[in-house]
Kinemage of the C-alpha trace (Angstrom):
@kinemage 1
@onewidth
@group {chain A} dominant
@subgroup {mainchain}
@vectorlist {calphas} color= white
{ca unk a 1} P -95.951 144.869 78.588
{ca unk a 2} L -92.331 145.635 76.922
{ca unk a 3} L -90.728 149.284 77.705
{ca unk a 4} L -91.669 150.475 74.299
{ca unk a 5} L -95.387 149.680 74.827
{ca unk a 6} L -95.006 151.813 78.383
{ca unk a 7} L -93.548 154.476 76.963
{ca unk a 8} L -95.953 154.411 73.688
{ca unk a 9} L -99.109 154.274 76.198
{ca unk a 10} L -97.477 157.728 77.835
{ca unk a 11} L -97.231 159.524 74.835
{ca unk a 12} L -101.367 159.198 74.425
{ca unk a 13} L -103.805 162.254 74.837
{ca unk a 14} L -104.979 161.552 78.075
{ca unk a 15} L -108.307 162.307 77.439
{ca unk a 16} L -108.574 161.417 73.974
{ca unk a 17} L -107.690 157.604 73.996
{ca unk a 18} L -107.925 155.026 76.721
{ca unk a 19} L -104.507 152.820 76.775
{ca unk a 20} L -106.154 149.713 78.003
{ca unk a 21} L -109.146 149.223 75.320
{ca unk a 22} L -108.234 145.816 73.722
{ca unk a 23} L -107.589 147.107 69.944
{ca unk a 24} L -105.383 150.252 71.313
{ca unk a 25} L -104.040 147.890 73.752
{ca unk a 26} L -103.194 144.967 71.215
{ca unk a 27} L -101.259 147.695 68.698
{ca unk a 28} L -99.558 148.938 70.940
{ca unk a 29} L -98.229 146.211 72.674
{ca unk a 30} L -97.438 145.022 69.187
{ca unk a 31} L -95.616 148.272 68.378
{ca unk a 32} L -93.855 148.385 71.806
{ca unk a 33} L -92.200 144.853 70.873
{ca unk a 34} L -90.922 145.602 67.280
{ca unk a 35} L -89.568 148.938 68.928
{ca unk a 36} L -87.698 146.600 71.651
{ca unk a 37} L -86.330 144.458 68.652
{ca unk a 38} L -85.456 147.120 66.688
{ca unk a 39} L -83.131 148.865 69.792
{ca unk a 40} L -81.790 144.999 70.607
{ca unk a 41} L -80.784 144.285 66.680
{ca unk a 42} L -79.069 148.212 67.061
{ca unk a 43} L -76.561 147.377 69.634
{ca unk a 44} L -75.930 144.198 68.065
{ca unk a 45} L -74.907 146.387 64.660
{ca unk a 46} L -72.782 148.426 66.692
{ca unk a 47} L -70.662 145.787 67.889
{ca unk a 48} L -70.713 144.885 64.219
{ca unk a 49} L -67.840 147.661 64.028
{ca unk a 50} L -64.982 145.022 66.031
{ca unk a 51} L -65.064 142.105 63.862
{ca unk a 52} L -64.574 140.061 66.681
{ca unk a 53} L -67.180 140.199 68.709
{ca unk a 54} L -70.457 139.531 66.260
{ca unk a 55} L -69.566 136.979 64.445
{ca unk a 56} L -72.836 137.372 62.464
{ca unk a 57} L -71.044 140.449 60.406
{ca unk a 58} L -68.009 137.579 59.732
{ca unk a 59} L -68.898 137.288 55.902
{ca unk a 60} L -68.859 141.266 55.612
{ca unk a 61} L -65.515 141.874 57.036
{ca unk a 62} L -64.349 138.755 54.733
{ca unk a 63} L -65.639 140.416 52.165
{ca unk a 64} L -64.146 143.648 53.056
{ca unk a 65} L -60.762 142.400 52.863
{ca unk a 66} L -61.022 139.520 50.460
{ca unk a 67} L -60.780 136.551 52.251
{ca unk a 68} L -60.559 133.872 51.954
{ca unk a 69} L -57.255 134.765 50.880
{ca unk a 70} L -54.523 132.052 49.230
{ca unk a 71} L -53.613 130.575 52.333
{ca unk a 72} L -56.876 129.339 53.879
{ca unk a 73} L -57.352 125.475 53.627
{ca unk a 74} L -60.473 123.651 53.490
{ca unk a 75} L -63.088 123.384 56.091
{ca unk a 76} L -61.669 125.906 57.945
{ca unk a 77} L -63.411 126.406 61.549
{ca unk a 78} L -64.472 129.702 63.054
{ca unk a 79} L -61.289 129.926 64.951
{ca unk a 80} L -59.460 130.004 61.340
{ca unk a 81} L -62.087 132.215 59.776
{ca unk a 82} L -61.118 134.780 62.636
{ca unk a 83} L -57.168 134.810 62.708
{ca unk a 84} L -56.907 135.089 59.354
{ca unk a 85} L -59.493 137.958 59.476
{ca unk a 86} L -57.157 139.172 62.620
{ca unk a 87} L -53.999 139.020 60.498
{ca unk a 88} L -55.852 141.109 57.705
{ca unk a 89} L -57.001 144.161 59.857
{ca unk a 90} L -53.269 144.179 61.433
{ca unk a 91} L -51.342 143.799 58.038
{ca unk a 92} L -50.183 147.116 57.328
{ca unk a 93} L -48.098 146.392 60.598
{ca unk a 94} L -44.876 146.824 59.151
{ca unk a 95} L -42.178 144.366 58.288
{ca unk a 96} L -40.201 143.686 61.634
{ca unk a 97} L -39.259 140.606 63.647
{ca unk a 98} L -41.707 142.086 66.570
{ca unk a 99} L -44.419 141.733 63.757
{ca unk a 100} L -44.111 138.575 62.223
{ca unk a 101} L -43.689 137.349 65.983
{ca unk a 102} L -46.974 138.997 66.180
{ca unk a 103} L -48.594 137.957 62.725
{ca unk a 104} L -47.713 134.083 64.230
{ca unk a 105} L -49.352 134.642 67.211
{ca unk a 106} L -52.673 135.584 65.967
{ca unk a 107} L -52.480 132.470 63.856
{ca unk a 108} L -51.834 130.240 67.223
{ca unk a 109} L -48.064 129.783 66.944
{ca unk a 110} L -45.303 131.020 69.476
{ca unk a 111} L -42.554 131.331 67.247
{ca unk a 112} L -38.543 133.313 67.579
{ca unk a 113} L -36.978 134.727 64.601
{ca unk a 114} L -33.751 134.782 63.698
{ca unk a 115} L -31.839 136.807 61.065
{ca unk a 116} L -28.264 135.511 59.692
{ca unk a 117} L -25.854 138.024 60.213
{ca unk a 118} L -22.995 137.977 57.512
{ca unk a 119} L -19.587 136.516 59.205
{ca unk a 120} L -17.461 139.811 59.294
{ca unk a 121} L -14.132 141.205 60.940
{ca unk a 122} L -15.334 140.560 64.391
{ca unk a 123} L -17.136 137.164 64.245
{ca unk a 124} L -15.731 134.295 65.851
{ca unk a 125} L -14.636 131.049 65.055
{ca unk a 126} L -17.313 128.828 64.599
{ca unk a 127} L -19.719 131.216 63.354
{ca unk a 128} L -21.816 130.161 60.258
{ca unk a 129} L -20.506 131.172 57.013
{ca unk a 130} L -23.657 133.400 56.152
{ca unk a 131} L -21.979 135.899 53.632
{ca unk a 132} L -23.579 136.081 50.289
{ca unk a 133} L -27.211 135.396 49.577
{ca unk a 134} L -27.266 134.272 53.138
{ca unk a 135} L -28.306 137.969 54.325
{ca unk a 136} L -31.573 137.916 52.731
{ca unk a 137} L -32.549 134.534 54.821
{ca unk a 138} L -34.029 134.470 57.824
{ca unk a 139} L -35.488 131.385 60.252
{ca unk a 140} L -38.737 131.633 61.741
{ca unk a 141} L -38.455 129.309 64.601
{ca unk a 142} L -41.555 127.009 65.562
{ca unk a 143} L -42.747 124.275 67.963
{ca unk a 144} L -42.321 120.722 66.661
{ca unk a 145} L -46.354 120.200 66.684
{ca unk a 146} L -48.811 123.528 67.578
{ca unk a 147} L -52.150 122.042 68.304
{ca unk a 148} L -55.097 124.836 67.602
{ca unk a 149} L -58.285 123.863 70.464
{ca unk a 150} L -61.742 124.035 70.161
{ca unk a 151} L -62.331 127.101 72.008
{ca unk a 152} L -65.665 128.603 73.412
{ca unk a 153} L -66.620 131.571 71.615
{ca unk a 154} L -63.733 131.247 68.843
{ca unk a 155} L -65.431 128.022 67.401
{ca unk a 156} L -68.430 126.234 66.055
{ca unk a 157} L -70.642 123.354 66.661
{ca unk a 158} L -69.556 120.549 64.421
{ca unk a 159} L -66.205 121.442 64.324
{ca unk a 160} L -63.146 119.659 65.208
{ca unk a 161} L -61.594 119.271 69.297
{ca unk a 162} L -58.395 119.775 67.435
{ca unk a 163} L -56.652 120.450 64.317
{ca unk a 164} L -52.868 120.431 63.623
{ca unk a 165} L -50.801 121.538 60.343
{ca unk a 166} L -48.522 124.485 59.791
{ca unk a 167} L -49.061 125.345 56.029
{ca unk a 168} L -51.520 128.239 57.007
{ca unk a 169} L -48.408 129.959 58.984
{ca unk a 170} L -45.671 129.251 56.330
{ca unk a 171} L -48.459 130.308 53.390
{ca unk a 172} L -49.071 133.650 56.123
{ca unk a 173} L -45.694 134.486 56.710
{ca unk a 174} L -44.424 133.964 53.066
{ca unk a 175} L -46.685 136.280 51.393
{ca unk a 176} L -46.370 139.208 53.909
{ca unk a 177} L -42.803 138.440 53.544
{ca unk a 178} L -40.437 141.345 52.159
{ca unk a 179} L -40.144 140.160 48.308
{ca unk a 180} L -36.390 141.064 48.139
{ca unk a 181} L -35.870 138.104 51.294
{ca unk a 182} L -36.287 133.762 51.524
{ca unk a 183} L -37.657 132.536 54.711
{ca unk a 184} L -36.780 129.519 56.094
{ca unk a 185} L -38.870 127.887 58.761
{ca unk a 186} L -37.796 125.030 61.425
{ca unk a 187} L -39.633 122.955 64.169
{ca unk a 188} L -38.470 121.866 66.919
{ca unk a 189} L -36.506 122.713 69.993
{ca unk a 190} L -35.331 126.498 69.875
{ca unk a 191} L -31.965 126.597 68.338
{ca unk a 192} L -29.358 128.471 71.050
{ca unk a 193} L -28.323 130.821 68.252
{ca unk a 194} L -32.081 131.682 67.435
{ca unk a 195} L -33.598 133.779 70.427
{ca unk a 196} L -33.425 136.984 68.514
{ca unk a 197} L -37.064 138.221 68.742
C-alpha cells in the first residue's frame, strides 16, 4: 500500500464504505499509486527550473536560448550540450577579462588574458611596439592541449573517454567578443608578460 492509497482509505465515511473490500481496495490502491507518481514527476519539474540538474528539460532550455548556437561541433556529448547551455544563461556577464576568464572556464579551459598596452612616455626599453591598431588586440592565453573527461553525471553512455580540440573556445570567445576588438589566442606555456587576469 503506497502513502496515497493510506491517506485515500482515511478520507472514507467510516461507516459508509469498507477500505478493504477487493473492488474499493483495488481503486484505490490504483489511485494511491498514480497520486505517488504524480508528486515524484512534480519535484522532478521543479528541479526543471536549474538547467543543470534534470537533464531531461535539456532540449527546453536549448530551445529557450537557441542552441545549438554557431559554435557547437558535431556529436557533441552531454558535457558540451551543458557548457554551452552554461555559457548562454551567464552571457549577459559583461565584457571583462574576469569574464571571459570565466566564459573559458565553463567551457573546460584555464586560460590568462592579456591586453597590449600602447608603448607610451613611461614604457621601457624592450617593450613591444603595440601603438596603433595594436590596442584593440588582446591574447587569450591557453594550455598547449585541454583534454575534456568523461565525467559522471556531465556525460552519456556511448560517448567518448575523451575529446580534445579548441575551436568551440575560439568560436565562444570570438562571438561574445567586443565587435570594435581582434582576439588573438596562443597555446602553450604562459607567456611572462601575460598573467594579467
Amino acid at each position: 500500500m503506497t502513502g496515497h492509497a493510506t491517506l485515500l482509505r482515511s478520507l472514507l465515511p467510516p461507516v459508509s464504505y469498507d477500505p478493504s473490500g477487493p473492488r474499493l481496495a483495488a481503486a484505490l490502491d490504483a489511485e494511491g499509486m498514480t497520486l505517488d507518481a504524480a508528486l515524484a514527476l512534480s519535484v522532478r519539474a521543479v528541479m526543471g527550473i536549474n538547467p543543470f540538474r534534470a537533464q531531461e528539460w535539456m532540449e527546453d532550455w536549448e530551445r529557450v536560448y537557441g542552441l545549438p548556437d554557431p559554435c557547437a561541433r558535431e556529436g557533441r556529448t552531454l558535457q558540451e550540450r551543458i557548457s554551452a547551455l552554461a555559457v548562454a544563461v551567464q552571457e549577459q556577464g559583461g565584457i571583462s577579462r574576469g569574464y571571459f576568464v570565466r566564459l573559458a572556464a565553463m567551457l573546460g579551459y584555464a586560460v590568462t588574458i592579456r591586453e597590449h598596452v600602447p608603448f607610451r612616455a613611461g614604457s621601457r626599453a624592450g617593450d613591444a611596439l603595440t601603438n596603433g591598431d595594436w590596442q584593440w588586440a588582446w591574447t587569450l592565453q591557453a594550455p598547449a592541449v585541454t583534454t575534456h573527461r568523461f565525467r559522471a553525471g556531465r556525460s552519456a553512455a556511448g560517448e567518448p573517454l575523451a575529446f580534445w580540440g579548441d575551436e568551440v573556445l575560439e568560436c565562444a570567445i570570438r562571438r561574445l567578443a567586443p565587435a570594435h576588438t581582434v582576439v588573438l589566442f596562443a597555446y602553450g606555456p604562459r607567456l611572462a608578460t601575460a598573467t594579467h587576469g
